[in-house]
SERO-4910 file (N, C-alpha, C, O; in steps of 0.05 Angstrom, whole numbers):
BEGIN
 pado doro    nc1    nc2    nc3   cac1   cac2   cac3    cc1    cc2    cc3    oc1    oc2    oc3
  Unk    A   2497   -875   -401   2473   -890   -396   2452   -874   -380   2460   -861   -360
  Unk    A   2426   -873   -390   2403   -863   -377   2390   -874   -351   2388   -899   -349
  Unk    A   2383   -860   -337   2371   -878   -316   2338   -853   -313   2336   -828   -314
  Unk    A   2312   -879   -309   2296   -861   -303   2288   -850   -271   2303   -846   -252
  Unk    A   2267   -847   -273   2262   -832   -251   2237   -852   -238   2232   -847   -215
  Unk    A   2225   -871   -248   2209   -884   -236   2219   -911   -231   2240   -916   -243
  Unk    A   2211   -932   -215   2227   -956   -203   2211   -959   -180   2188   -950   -173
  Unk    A   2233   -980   -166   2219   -988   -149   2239  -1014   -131   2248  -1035   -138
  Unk    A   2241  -1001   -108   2264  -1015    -86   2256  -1038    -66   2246  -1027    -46
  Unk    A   2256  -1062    -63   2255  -1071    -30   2280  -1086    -19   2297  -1099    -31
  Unk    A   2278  -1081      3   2300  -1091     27   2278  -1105     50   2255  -1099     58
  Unk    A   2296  -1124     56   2283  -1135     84   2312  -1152    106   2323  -1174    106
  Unk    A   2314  -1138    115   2340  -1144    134   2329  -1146    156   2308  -1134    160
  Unk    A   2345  -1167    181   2353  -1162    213   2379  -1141    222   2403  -1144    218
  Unk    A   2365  -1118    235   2382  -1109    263   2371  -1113    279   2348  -1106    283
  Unk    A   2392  -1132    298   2384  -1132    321   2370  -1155    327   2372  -1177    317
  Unk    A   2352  -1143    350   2325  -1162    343   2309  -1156    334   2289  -1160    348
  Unk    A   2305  -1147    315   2284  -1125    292   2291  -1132    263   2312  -1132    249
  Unk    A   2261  -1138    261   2271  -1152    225   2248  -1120    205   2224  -1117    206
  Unk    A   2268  -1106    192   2257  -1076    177   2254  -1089    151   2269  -1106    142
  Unk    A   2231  -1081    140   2226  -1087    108   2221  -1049     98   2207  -1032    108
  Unk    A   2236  -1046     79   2230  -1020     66   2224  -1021     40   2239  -1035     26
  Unk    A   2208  -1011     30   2197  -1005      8   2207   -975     -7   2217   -959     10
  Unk    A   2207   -967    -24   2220   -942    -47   2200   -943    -65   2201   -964    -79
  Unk    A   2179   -926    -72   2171   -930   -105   2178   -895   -105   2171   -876    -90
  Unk    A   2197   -898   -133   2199   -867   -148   2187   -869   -163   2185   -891   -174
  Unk    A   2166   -836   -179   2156   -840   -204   2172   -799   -214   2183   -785   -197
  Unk    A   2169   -795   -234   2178   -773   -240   2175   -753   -222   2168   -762   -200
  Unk    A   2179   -726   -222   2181   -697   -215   2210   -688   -213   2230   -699   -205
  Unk    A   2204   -656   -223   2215   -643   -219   2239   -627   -208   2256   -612   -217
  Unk    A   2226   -643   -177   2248   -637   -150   2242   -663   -135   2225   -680   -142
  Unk    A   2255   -663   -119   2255   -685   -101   2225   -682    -88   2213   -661    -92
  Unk    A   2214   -700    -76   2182   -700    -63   2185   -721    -50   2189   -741    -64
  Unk    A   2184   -725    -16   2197   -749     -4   2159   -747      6   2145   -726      8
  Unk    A   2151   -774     11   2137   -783     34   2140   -813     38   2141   -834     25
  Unk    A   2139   -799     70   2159   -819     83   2142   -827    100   2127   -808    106
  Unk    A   2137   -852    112   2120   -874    132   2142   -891    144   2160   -900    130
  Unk    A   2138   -896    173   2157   -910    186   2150   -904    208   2137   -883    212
  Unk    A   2157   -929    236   2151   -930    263   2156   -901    278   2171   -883    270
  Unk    A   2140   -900    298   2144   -871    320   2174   -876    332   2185   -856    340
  Unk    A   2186   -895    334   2206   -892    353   2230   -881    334   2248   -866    343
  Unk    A   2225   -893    299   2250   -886    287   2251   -848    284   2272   -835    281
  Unk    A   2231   -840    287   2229   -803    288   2254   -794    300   2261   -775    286
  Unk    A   2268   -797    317   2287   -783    319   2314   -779    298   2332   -763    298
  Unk    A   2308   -798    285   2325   -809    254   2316   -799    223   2328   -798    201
  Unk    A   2292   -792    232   2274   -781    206   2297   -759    185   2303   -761    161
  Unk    A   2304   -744    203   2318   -723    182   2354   -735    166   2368   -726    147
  Unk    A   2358   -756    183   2378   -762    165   2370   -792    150   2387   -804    136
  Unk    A   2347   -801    154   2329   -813    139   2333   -797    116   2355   -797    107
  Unk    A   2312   -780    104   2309   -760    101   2337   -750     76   2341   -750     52
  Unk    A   2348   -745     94   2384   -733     70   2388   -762     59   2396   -764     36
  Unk    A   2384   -779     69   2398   -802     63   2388   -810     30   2405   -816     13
  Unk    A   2359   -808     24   2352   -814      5   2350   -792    -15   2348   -793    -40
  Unk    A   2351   -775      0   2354   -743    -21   2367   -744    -32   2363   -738    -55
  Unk    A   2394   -751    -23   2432   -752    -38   2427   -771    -57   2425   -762    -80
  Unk    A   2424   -804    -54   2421   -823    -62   2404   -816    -91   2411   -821   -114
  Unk    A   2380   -804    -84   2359   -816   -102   2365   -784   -134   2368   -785   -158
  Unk    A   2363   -763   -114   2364   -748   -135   2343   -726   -138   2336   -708   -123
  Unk    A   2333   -736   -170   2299   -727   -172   2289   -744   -163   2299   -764   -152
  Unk    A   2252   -733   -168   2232   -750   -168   2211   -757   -146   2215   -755   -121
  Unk    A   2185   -765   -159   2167   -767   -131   2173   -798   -117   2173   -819   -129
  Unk    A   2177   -795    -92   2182   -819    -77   2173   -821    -57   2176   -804    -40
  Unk    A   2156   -851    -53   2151   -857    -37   2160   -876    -17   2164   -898    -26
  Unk    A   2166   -875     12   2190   -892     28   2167   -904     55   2151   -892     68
  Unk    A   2175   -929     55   2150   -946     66   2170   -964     91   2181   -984     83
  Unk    A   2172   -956    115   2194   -962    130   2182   -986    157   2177   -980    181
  Unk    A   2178  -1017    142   2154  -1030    168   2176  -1049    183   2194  -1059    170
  Unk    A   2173  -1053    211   2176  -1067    225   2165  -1092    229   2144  -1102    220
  Unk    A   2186  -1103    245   2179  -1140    251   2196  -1149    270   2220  -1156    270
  Unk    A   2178  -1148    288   2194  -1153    317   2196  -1183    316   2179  -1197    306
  Unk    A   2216  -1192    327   2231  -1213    335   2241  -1214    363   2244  -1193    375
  Unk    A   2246  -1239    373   2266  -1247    404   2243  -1240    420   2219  -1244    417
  Unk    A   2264  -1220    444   2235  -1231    465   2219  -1209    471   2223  -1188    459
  Unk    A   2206  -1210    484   2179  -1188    487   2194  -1167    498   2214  -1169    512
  Unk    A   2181  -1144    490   2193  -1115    515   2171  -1107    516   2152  -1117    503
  Unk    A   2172  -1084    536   2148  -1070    546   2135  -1049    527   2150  -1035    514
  Unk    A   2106  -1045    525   2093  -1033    510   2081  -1000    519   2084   -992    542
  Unk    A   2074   -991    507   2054   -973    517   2026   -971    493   2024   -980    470
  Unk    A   2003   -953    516   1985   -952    498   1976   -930    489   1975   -916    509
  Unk    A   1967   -917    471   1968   -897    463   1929   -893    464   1916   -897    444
  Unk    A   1915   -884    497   1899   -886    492   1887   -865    485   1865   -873    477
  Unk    A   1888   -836    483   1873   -821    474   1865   -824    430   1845   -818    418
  Unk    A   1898   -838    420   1890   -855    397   1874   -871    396   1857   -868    378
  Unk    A   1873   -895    413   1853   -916    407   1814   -908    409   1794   -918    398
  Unk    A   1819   -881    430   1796   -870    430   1786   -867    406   1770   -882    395
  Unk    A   1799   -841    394   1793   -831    366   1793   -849    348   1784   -840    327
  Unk    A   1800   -873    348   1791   -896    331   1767   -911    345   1754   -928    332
  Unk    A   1762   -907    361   1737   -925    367   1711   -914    363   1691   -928    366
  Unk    A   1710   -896    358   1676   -873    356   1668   -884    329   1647   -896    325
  Unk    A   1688   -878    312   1681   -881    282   1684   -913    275   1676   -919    252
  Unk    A   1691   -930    286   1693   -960    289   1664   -969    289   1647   -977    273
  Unk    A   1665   -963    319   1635   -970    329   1604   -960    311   1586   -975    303
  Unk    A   1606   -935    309   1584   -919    293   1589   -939    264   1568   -947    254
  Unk    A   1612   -945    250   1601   -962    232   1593   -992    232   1577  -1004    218
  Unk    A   1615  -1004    257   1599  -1034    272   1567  -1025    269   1554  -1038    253
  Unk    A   1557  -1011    279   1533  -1006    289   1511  -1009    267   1493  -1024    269
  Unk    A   1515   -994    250   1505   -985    220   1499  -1006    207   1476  -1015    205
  Unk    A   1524  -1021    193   1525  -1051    195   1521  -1067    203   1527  -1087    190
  Unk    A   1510  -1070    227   1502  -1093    247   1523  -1114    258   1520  -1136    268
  Unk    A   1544  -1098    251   1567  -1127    258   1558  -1134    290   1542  -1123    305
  Unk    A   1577  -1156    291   1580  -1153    319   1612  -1139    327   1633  -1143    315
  Unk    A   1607  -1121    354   1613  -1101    363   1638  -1115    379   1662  -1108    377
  Unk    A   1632  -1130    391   1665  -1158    416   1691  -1155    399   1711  -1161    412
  Unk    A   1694  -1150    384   1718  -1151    374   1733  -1124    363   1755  -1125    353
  Unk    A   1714  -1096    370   1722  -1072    362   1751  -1070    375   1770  -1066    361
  Unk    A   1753  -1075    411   1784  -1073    412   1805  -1084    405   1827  -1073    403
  Unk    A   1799  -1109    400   1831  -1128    373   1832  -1116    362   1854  -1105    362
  Unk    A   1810  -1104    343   1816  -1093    318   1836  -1063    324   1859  -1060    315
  Unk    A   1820  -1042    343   1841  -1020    347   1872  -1023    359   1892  -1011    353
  Unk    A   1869  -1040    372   1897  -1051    381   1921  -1055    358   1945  -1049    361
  Unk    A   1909  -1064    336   1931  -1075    318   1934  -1046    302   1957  -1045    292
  Unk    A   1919  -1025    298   1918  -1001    283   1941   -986    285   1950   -979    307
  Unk    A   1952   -979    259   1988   -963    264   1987   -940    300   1968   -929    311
  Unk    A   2011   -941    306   2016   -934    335   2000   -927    356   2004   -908    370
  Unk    A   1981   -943    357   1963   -950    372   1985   -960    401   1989   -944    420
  Unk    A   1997   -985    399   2020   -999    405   2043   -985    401   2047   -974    380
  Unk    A   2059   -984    420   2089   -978    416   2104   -986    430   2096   -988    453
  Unk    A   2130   -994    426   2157  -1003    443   2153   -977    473   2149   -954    467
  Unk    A   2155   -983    495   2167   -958    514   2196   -960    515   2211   -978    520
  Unk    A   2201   -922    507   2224   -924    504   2238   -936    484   2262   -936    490
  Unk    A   2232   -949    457   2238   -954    438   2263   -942    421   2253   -921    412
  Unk    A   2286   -941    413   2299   -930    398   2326   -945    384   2335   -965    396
  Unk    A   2336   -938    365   2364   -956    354   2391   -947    378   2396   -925    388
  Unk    A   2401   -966    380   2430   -961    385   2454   -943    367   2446   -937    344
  Unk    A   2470   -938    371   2480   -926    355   2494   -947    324   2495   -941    300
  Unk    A   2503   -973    339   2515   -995    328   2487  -1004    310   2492  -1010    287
  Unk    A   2467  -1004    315   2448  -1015    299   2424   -986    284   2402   -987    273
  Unk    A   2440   -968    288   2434   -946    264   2447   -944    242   2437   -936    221
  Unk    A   2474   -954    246   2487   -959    223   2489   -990    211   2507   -996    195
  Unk    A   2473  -1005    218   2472  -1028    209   2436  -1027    192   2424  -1044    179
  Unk    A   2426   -996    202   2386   -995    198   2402   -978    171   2386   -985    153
  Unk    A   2420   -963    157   2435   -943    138   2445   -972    122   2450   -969     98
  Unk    A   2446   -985    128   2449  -1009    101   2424  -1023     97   2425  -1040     79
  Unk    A   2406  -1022    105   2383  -1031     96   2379  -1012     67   2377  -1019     43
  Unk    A   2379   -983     81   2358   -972     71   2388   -963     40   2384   -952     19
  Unk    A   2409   -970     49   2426   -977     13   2417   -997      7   2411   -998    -16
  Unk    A   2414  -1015     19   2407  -1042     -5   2375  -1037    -11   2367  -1058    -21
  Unk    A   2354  -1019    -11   2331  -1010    -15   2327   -991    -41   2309   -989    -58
  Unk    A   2355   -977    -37   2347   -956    -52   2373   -968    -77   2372   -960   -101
  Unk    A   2392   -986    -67   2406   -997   -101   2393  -1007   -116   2394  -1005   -140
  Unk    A   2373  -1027    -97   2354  -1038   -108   2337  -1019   -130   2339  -1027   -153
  Unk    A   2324   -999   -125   2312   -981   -136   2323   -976   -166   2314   -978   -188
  Unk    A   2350   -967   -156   2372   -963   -173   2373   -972   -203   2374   -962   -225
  Unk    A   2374  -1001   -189   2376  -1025   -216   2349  -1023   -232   2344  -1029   -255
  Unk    A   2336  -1016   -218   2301  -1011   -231   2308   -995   -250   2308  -1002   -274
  Unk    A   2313   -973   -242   2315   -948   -261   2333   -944   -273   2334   -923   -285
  Unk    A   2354   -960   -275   2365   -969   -298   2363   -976   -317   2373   -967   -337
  Unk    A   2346   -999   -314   2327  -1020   -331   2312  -1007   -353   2312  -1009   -378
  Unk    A   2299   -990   -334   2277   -970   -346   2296   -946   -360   2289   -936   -382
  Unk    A   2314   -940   -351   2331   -925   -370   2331   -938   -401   2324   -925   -421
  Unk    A   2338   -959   -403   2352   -971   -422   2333   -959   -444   2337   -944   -463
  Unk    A   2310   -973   -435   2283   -972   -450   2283   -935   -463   2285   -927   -486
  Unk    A   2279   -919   -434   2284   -894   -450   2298   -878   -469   2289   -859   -481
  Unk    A   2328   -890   -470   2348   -883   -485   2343   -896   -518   2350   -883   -537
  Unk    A   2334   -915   -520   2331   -930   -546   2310   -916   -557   2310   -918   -581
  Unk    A   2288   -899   -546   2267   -889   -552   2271   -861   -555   2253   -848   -565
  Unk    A   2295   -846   -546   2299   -820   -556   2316   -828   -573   2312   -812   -591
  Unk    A   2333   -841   -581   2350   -844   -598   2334   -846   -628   2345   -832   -646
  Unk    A   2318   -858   -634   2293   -865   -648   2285   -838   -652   2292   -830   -674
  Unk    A   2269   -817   -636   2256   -794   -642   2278   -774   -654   2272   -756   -671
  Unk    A   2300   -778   -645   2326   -763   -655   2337   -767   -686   2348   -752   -703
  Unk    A   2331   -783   -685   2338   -804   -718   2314   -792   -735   2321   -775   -751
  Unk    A   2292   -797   -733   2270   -797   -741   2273   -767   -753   2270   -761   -777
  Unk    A   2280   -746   -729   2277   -720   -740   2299   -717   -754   2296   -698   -768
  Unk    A   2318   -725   -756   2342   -722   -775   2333   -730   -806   2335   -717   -827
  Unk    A   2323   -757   -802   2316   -757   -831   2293   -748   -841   2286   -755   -863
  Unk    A   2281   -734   -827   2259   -713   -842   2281   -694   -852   2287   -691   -876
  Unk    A   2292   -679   -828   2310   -665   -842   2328   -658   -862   2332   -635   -870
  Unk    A   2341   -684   -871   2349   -691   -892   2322   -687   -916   2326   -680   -939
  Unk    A   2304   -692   -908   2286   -692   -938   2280   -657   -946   2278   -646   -968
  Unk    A   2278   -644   -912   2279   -617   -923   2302   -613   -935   2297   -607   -958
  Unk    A   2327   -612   -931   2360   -614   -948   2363   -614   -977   2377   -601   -993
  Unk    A   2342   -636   -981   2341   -645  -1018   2324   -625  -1029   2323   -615  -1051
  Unk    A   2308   -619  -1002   2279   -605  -1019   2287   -568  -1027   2274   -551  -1040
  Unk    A   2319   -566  -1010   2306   -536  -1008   2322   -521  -1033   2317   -497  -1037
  Unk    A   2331   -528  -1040   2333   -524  -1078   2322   -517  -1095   2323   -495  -1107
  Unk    A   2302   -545  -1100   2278   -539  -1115   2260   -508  -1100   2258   -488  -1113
  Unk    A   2253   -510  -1083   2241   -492  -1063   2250   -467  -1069   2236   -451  -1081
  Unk    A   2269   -463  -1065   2279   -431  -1076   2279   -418  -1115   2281   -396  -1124
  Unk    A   2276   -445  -1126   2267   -440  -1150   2240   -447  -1160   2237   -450  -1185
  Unk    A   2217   -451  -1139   2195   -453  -1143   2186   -426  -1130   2164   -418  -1136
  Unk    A   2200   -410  -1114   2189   -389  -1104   2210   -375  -1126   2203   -387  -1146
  Unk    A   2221   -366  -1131   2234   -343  -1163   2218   -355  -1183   2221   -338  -1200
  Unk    A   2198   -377  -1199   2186   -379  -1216   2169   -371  -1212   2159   -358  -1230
  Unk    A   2153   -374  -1183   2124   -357  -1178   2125   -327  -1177   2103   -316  -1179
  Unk    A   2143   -314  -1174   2144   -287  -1170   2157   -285  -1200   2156   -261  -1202
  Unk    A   2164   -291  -1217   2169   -284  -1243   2140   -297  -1259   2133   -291  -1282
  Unk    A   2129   -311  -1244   2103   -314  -1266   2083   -287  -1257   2074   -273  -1275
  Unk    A   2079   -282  -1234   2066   -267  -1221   2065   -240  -1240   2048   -230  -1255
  Unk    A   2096   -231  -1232   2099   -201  -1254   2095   -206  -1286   2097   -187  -1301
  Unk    A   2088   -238  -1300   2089   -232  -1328   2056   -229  -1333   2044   -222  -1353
  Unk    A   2045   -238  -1303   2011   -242  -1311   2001   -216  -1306   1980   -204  -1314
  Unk    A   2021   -208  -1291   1999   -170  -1282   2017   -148  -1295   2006   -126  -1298
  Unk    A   2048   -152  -1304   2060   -127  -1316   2064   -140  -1345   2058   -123  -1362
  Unk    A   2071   -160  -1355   2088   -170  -1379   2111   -164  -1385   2125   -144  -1380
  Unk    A   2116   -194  -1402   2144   -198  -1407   2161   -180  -1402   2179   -184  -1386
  Unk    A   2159   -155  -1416   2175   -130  -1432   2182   -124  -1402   2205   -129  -1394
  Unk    A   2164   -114  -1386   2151    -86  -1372   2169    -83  -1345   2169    -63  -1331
  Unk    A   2186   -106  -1340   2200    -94  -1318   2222   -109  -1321   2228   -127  -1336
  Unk    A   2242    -92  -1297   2270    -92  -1311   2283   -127  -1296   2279   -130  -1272
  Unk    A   2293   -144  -1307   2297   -168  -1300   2326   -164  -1282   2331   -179  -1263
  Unk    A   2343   -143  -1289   2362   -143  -1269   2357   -137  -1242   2367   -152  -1225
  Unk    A   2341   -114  -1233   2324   -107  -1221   2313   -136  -1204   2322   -145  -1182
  Unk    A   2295   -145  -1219   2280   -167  -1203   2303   -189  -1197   2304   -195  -1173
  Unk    A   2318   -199  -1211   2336   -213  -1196   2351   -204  -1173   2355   -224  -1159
  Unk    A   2360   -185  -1164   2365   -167  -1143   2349   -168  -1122   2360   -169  -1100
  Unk    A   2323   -168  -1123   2299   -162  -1106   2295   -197  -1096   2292   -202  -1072
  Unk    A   2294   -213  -1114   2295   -239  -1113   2311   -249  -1085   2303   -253  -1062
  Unk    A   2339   -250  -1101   2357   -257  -1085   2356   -250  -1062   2359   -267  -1045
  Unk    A   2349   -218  -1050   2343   -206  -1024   2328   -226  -1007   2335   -240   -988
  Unk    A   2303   -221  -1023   2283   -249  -1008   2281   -276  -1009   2266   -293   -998
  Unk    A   2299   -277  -1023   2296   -315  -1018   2319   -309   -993   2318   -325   -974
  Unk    A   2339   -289   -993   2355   -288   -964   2347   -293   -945   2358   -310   -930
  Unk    A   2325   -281   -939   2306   -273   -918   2296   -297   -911   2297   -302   -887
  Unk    A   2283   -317   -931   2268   -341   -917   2291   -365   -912   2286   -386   -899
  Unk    A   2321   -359   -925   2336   -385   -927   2340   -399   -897   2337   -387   -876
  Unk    A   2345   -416   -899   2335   -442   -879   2361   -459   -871   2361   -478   -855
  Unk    A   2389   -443   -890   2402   -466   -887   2413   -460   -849   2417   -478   -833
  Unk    A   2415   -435   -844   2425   -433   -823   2416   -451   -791   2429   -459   -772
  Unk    A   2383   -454   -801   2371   -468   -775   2372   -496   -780   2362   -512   -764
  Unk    A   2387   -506   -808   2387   -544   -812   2416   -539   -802   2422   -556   -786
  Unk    A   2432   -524   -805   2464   -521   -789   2458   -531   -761   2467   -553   -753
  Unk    A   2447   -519   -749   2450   -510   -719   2420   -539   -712   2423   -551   -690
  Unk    A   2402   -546   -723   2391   -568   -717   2404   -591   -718   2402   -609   -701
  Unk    A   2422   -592   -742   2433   -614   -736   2458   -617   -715   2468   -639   -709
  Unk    A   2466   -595   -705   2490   -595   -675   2475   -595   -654   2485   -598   -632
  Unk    A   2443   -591   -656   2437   -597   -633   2432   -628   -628   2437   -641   -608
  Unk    A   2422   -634   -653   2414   -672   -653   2436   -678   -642   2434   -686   -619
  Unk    A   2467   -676   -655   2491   -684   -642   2493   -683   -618   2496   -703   -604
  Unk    A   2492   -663   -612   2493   -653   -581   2477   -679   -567   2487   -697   -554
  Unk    A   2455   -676   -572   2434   -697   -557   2443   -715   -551   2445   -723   -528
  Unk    A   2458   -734   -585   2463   -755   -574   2486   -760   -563   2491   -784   -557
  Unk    A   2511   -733   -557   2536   -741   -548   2526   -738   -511   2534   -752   -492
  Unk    A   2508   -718   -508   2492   -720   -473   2485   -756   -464   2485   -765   -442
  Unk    A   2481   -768   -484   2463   -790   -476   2485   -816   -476   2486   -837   -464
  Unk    A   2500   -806   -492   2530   -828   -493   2547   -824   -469   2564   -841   -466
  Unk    A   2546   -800   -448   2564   -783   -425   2554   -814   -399   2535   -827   -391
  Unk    A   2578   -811   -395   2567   -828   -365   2556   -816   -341   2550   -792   -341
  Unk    A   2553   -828   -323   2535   -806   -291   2505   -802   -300   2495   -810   -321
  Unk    A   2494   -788   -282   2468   -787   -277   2457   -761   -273   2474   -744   -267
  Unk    A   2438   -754   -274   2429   -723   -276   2432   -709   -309   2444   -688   -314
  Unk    A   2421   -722   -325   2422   -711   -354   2391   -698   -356   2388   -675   -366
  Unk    A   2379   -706   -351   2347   -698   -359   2338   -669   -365   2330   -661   -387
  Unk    A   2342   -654   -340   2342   -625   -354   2360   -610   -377   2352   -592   -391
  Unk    A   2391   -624   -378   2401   -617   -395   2398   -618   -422   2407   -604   -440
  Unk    A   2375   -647   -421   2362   -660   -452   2338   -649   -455   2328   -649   -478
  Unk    A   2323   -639   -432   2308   -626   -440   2310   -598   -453   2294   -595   -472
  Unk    A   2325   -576   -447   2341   -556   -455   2342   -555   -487   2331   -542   -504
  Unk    A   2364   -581   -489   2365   -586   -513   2345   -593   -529   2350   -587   -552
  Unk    A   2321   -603   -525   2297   -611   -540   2282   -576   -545   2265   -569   -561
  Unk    A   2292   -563   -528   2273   -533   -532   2302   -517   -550   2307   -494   -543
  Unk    A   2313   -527   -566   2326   -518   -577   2324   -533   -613   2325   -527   -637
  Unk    A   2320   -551   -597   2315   -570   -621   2285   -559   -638   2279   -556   -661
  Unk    A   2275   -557   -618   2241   -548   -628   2242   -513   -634   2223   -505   -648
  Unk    A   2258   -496   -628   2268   -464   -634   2262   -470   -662   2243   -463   -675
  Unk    A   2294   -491   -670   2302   -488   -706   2274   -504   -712   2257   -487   -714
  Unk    A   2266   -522   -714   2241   -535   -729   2225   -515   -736   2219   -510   -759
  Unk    A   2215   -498   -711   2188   -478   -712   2205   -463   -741   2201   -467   -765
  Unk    A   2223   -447   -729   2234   -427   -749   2238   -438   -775   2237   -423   -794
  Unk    A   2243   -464   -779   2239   -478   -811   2209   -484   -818   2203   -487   -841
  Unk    A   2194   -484   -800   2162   -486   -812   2155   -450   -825   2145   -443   -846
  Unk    A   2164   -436   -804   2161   -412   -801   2168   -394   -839   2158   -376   -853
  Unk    A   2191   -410   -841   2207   -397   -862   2194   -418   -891   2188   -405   -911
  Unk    A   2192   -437   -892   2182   -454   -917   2176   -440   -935   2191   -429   -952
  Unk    A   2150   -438   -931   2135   -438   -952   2130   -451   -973   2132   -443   -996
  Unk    A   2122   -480   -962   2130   -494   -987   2118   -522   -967   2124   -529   -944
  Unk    A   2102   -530   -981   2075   -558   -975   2096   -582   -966   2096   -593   -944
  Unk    A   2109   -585   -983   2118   -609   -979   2145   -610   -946   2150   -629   -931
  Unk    A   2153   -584   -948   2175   -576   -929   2158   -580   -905   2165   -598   -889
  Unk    A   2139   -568   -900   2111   -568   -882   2107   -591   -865   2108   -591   -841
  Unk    A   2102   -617   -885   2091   -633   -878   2118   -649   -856   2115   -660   -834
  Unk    A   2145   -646   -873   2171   -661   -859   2164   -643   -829   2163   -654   -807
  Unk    A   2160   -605   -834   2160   -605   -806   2145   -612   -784   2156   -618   -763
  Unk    A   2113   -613   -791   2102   -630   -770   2113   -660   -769   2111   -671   -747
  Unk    A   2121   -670   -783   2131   -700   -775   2155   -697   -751   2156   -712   -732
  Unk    A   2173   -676   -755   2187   -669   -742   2181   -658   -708   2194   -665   -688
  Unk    A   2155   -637   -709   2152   -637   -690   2129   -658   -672   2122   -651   -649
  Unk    A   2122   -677   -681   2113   -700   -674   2132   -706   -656   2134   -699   -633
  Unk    A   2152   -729   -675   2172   -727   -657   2186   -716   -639   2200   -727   -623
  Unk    A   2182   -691   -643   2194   -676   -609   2189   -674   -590   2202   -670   -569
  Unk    A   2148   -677   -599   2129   -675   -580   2137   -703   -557   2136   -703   -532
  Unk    A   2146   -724   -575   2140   -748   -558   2164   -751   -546   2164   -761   -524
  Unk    A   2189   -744   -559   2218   -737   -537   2218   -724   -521   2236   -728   -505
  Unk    A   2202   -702   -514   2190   -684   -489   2183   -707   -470   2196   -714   -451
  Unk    A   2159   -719   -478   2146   -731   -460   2160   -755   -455   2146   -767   -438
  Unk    A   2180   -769   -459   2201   -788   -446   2222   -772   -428   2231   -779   -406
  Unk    A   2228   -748   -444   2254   -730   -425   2247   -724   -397   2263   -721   -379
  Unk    A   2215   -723   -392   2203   -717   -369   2211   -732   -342   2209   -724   -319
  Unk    A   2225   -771   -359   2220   -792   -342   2255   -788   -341   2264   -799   -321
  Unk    A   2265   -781   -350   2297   -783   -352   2307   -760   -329   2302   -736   -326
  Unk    A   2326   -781   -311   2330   -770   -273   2355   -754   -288   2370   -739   -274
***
């Protein structure tokens, strides 16, 4: 089973007296790409924050949205005023501009991210490992997303995989005729410029056979069709982390195609191969989403 790379996680649990809502959106890449948002006090936690979703998630770009919701009873604050400063210049100058009225510029900075903070703020050790199940039930959540979205992807390479097989097959039927449409053109060729008589036919059959060697095709429908196999025995494998491997395979898949356009010579063979690489084009661009 496929799983993609894009999704989308939430959790909202109590530790403590702290109610955490986390957010996950993955969309594709490459390598992992974390940005991460969450309270000043949880920073000392950031880096196994941090591994935690790295292991978990895999690939992909992700974004991790870590908000608080205080509950029970009040604790002591601090204020972070050289922040609230730097928010108030550009506050005011646009109060001003606008004509608002100005009485309410400090509510407004007050509520502005860590403006405010717990003093002394931090998890216990007992409720760090109770803040590490949040952020699993966030990211299974995610999980099941991109599963979902798997499903969808797998039915759609399976389709582009099929698709190029039975082109392939039409090159199969075709390449028969093809090799005796190229020995009739080169035997009409020498009767229009040498005649009948004028050259030796054992000879040209010899010379023939050489070159139709040279363009035969059956070797790259061999090896195309073990790679289609291949594809789809990768996509039938259980676990996670197939994507580059399918991609691999798609640049192998697209090797033999080129090299059968390459070798044709022949209109109708042509046309199966762009149909063929159509389809590859667009199994590329799903393999991209496959984690």
């Amino acid at each position: 089973m496929l799983k993609s790379m894009t999704g989308f996680g939430r959790a909202e649990r109590n530790v403590g007296d702290k109610t955490f809502l986390i957010d996950i959106k993955s969309l594709n890449g490459k390598q992992f790409e974390l940005s991460l948002k969450m309270p000043a006090f949880l920073k000392p936690f950031e880096f196994d924050i941090r591994s935690i979703l790295s292991s978990k998630l895999g690939r992909g770009t992700v974004d991790c949205i870590i908000s608080l919701k205080e509950s029970g009873q009040a604790k002591p604050v601090s204020i972070n005023i050289n922040l609230a400063k730097a928010y108030y210049q550009p506050i005011a100058e646009l109060s001003k501009e606008l004509n608002l009225d100005s009485s309410q510029i400090l509510s407004s900075i007050l509520k502005l991210p860590e403006v405010i903070t717990p003093t002394g703020e931090t998890l216990t050790d007992k409720e760090w490992e109770e803040f590490k199940k949040v952020i699993d039930a966030a990211i299974d959540d995610l999980s099941l997303h991109r599963a979902e979205e798997g499903k969808s992807l797998e039915a759609d390479l399976l389709l582009r995989i099929e698709n190029i097989r039975t082109q392939q097959d039409e090159v199969i039927k075709l390449e028969p005729m093809r090799k005796q449409k190229i020995k009739d053109g080169l035997v009409k060729v020498l009767e229009e410029n040498v005649g009948k008589d004028s050259y030796d036919k054992n000879r040209l059959e010899q010379e023939i056979i050489y070159y139709i060697e040279k363009i035969d095709i059956s070797e790259e429908q061999v090896r195309l069709k073990n790679h289609c196999e291949y594809f789809r025995q990768i996509l039938a494998e259980d676990g996670e982390g197939k994507g580059k491997k399918l991609s691999f395979v798609l640049q192998e898949i697209g090797r033999e195609i080129n090299t059968t356009g390459a070798k044709a010579y022949d209109s109708t063979i042509q046309k199966a191969v762009v149909i063929m690489k159509d389809e590859l084009e667009k199994a590329k661009e799903q393999v991209l989403n496959v984690l």
